[in-house]
N, C-alpha and C positions, 0 to 999 in steps of 0.2 A: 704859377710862373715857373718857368723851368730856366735853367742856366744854362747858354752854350760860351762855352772858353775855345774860340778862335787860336790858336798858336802856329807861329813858325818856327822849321826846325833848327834848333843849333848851328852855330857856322859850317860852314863845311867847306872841304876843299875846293882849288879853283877848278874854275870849268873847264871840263873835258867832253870828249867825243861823244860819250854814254852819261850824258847829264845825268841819268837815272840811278846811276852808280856810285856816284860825289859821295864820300863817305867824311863825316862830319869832324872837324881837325878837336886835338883836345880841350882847345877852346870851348867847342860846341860842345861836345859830353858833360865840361863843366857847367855850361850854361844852360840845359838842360836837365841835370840833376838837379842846380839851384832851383829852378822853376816848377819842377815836381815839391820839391820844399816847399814853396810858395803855396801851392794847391792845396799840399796836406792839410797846410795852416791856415787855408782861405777858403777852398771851394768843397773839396774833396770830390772829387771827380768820381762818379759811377760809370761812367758809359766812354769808350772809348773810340775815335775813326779816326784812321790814320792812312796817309799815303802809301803808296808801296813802294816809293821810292827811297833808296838807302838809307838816304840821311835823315828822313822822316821815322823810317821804322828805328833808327839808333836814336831818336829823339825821344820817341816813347815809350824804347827801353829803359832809358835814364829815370824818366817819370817814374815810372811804373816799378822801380828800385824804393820809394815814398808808399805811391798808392797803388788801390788794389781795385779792378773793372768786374764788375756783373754782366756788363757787353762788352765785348770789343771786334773791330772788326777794320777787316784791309780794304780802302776804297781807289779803286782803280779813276775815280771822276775828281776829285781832289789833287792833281797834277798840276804845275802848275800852265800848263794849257788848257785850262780843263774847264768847262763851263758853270760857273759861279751861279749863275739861276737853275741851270740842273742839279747842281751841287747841293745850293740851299731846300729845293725844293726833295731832294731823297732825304736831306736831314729832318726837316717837319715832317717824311712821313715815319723815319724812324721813331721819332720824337710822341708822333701820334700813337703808333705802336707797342712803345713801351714805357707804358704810363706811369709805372713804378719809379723809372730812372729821372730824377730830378735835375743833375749835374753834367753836361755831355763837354768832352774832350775831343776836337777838333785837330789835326796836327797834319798842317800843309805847308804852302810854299808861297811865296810870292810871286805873281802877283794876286792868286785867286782869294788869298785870306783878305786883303784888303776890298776887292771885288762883293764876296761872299758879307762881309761884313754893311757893305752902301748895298746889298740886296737885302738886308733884313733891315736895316735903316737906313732908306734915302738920305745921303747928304752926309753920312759919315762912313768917310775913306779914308783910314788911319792908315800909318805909312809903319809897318813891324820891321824893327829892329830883328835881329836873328833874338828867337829864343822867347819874341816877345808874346803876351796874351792877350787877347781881345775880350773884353767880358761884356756879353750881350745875354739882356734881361728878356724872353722870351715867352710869349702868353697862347699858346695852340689853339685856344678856342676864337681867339680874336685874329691869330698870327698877325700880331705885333709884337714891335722890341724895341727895346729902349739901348744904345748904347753905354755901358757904365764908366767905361775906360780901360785903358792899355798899361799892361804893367811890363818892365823888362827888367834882364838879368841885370845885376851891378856888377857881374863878369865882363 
């Protein structure tokens, strides 16, 4: 079984022109660092994907302040327009491909994390809080998953 931790990123400023740009207010930094705490002491994340958009990549530097990635990588499909069955479908083959990494680290936006999460299990569409994690229990030989549940920042 492998672990994917679903997250969205920290608060971040309001909307503007260059959505892509939103850079996460100190709010968000703090709720992000907490959530990396979280990880240390819960999952320990080996494997890292993460959006390229600003307030995604300032999320997973907070993280990543806690723990430390043997993968990590910028995905341009993880957007939040971004196609959730495409999305899921390049993380199973990541998943397939690095068979060592047991703990994968997810880090998008709303609304594909909730999307992404009802395409590995039908029927559950959690609604992420900023900052929040999705902890889905993952079996590549079967690709099935079990939802485990949502943790959020107390920020």
């Amino acid at each position: 079984m492998k672990t994917l931790l679903i997250m969205r990123h920290g608060e971040a400023g309001p909307m503007q022109a260059d959505d892509a740009a939103r850079l996460l207010t100190e709010k968000g930094h703090a709720q992000a660092f907490e959530m990396g705490q979280w990880l240390l002491e819960t999952h320990q994340p080996e494997a890292l994907l993460v959006s390229p958009y600003t307030r995604a990549q300032q999320t997973a530097l907070e993280v990543k302040r806690s723990n430390r990635f043997i993968f990590e990588e910028t995905c341009a499909d993880i957007v939040p327009s971004g196609s959730a069955s495409f999305a899921v479908d390049y993380i199973e083959t990541l998943v397939s491909m690095n068979e060592e990494v047991d703990s994968w680290l997810i880090v998008a936006h709303m609304p594909i994390v909730s999307y992404m999460v009802d395409q590995l299990v039908p029927g559950e569409m959690p609604i992420f809080a900023t900052a929040s994690i999705a902890v889905v229990q993952y079996d590549p030989d079967t690709h099935k998953a079990s939802f485990i549940g949502l943790h959020s920042p107390t920020i």
